[in-house]
N, C-alpha and C positions, 0 to 999 in steps of 0.2 A: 504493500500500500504506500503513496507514495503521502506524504505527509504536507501540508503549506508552509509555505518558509515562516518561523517563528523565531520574532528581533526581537522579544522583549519576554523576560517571567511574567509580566502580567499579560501580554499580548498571546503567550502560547494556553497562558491558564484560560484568559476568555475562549479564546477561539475553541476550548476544549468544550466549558461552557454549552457554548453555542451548537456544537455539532449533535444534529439530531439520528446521525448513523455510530450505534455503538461502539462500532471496532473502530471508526475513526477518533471517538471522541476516548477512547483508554489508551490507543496510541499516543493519541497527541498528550493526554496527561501523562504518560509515560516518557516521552521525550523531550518536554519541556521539565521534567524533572531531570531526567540523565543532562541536560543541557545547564541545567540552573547549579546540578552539584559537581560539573566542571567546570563553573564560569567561563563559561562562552556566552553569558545572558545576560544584558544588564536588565537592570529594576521593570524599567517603565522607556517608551516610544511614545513619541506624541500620535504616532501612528496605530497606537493600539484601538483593537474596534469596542464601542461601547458595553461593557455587560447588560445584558438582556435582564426584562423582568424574571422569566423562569428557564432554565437550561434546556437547550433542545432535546428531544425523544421524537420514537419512532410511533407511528400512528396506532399502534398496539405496543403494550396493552392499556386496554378500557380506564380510567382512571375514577373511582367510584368513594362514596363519602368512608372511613374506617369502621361507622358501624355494622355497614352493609356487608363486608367482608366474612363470609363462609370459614368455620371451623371444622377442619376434617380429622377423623385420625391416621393416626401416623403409620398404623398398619396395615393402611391400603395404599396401594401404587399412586393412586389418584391425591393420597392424602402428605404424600411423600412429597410428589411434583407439586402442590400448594404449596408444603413448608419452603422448598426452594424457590420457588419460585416467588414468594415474600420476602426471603432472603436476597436473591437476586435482585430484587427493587431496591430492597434499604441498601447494598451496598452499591450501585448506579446510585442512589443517590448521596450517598457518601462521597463517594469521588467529585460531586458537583458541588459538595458541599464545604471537603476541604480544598477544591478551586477557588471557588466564593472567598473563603479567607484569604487565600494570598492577593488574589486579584482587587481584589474590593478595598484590601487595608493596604497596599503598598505605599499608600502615604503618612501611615502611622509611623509615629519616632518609636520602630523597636530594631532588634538589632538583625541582621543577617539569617541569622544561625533561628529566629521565629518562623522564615520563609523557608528554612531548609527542611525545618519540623514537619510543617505541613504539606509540604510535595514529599516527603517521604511517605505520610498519609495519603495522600493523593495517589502516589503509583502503589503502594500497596492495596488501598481502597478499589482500583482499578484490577490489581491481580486476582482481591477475591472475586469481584463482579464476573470474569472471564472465567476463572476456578466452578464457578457457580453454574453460570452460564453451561459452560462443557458438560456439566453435572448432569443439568436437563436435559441437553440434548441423547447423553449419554439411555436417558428411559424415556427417549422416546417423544419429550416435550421441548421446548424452547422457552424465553422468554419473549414474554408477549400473549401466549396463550387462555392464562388468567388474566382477570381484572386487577388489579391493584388499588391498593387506598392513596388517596393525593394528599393526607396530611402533612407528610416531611417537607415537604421545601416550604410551609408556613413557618416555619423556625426560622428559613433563613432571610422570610421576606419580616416578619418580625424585629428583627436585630440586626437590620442590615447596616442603622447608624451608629452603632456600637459596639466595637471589639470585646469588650468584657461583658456583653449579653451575651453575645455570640458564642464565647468560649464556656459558659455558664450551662448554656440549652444546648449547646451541639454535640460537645465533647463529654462536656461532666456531665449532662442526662442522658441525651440519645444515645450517645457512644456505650456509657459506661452501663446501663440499662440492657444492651447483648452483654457485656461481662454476667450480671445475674441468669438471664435466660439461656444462657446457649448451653452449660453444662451440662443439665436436665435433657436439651435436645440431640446432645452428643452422645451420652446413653439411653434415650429411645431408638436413635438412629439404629444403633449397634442392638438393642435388644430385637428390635425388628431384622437383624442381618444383614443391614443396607451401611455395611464396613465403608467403603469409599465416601457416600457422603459425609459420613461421618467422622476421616480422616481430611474432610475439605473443612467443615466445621473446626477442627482441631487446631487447622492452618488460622482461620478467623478468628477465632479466639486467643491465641497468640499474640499477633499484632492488633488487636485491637486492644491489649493491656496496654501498648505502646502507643496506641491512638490516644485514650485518656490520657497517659502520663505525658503527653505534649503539651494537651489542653489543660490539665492543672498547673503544668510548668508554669505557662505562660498567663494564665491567670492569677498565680500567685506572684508573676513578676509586678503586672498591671495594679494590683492591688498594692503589693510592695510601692510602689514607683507613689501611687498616691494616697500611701502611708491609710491604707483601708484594712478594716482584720477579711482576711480570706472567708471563712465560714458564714459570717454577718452578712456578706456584701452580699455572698455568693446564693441565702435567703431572699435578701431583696429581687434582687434579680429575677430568679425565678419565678418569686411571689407576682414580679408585675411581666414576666415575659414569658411563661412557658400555660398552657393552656389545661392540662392534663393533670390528673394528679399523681405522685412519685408514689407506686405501687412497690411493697416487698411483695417477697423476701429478694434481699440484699446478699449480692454477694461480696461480703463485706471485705475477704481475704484479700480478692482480688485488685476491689477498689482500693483499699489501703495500700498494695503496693505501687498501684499506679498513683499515689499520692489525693487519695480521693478520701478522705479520712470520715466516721459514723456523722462527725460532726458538725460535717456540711449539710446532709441529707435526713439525717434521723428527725429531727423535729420540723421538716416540711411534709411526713407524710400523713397526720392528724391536722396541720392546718389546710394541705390541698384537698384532705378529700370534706372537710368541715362544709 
């Protein structure tokens, strides 16, 4: 595939953005990553093309409200290709999501090594999406197939003028909220026999400890910087930016080493669901 010339980290994050053909748009986040951690890229082109209200996709699948969304079980074939193929949604939008961050804040005063964090996110967010992807097709399905819920890019259209909202709802909830659920699904997988998804999941869960621990890096930098307590802010925040309420059970081992500590999240989930 041949790629469009990209002059700029923000100009190859949009354009990735923008692209509504899959493999184009994980390549190009993939290569403006390999491009941005050999400096061959500078920041910003006056040339770069505008980000879009919401990142391009393919005319399937259906995009429908989250309540509407069907519960199957896990031990039918059909109930199989759902989980993944839910999966395969929230991590395409992952990728658009930690685009969004570098694209969107590359005028914020933070250091270098903030935009490095998140195209690391980005190409790995990009690897499970393709990981997934092959999953489906592997039994038979594709993505596109089901409907999907359109809630997730509200987060980003929510906190789009704020980097410490941003990192608040993206990383420290949405992210670290697959930390709780996936280990449960990693041994259904496996209790059902279905060993390969289940070792694709293994790979997700991995880096996505390292997805969080980015996002609390750098929200404990921003809060440092303007001498705020981390746990305090990181209530408010939530309290006025995230729409849902923070459901346990916590996986609390996991969040704690990705620096996501009980004491961020434990007392928002009696007043979200209040």
């Amino acid at each position: 595939m041949e790629l469009p010339h990209i002059e700029s980290l923000r100009g190859g994050a949009t354009a990735a953005i923008i692209a509504a053909d899959l493999d184009l748009k994980t390549a190009l986040a993939q290569e403006t990553a390999r491009r941005w951690f050999a400096r061959t890229l500078s920041m910003r082109s006056p040339r770069d093309p505008a980000l879009p209200p919401r990142p391009g996709r393919p005319e399937k699948p259906e995009l429908i409200p989250p309540k509407h969304m069907k519960k199957r079980s896990l031990h039918t074939l059909k109930g199989r290709i759902a989980l993944l193929h839910a999966l395969a949604h929230i991590e395409l939008n992952a990728v658009d999501l930690a685009l969004d961050i570098v694209a969107r804040f590359t005028t914020e005063r933070v250091p270098h090594s903030f935009f490095d964090g998140w195209m690391q996110v980005a190409f790995e967010e990009a690897k499970h999406f393709r990981l997934v992807r092959e999953r489906l097709r592997d039994l038979g399905a594709d993505y596109g197939d089901v409907p999907a819920h359109d809630g997730l890019w509200q987060a980003a259209h929510d906190t789009r003028n704020d980097l410490t909202a941003r990192l608040a709802v993206v990383p420290l909830i949405l992210e670290a909220r697959g930390l709780d659920v996936t280990p449960a699904l990693q041994a259904k997988m496996r209790e059902t026999g279905d060993h390969a998804s289940a070792e694709v999941l293994d790979i997700i869960y991995n880096d996505e400890k390292g997805h969080v621990a980015v996002g609390a890096k750098w929200f404990r930098f921003l809060c440092a910087r303007e001498k705020k307590d981390p746990a305090a802010t990181f209530k408010d925040l939530v309290r006025s930016n995230f729409r849902s309420p923070l459901k346990p059970p916590f996986n609390d081992v996991a969040r704690a080493e990705a620096g996501l500590t009980p004491s961020f999240y434990r007392s928002l989930v009696s007043v979200s669901q209040s």
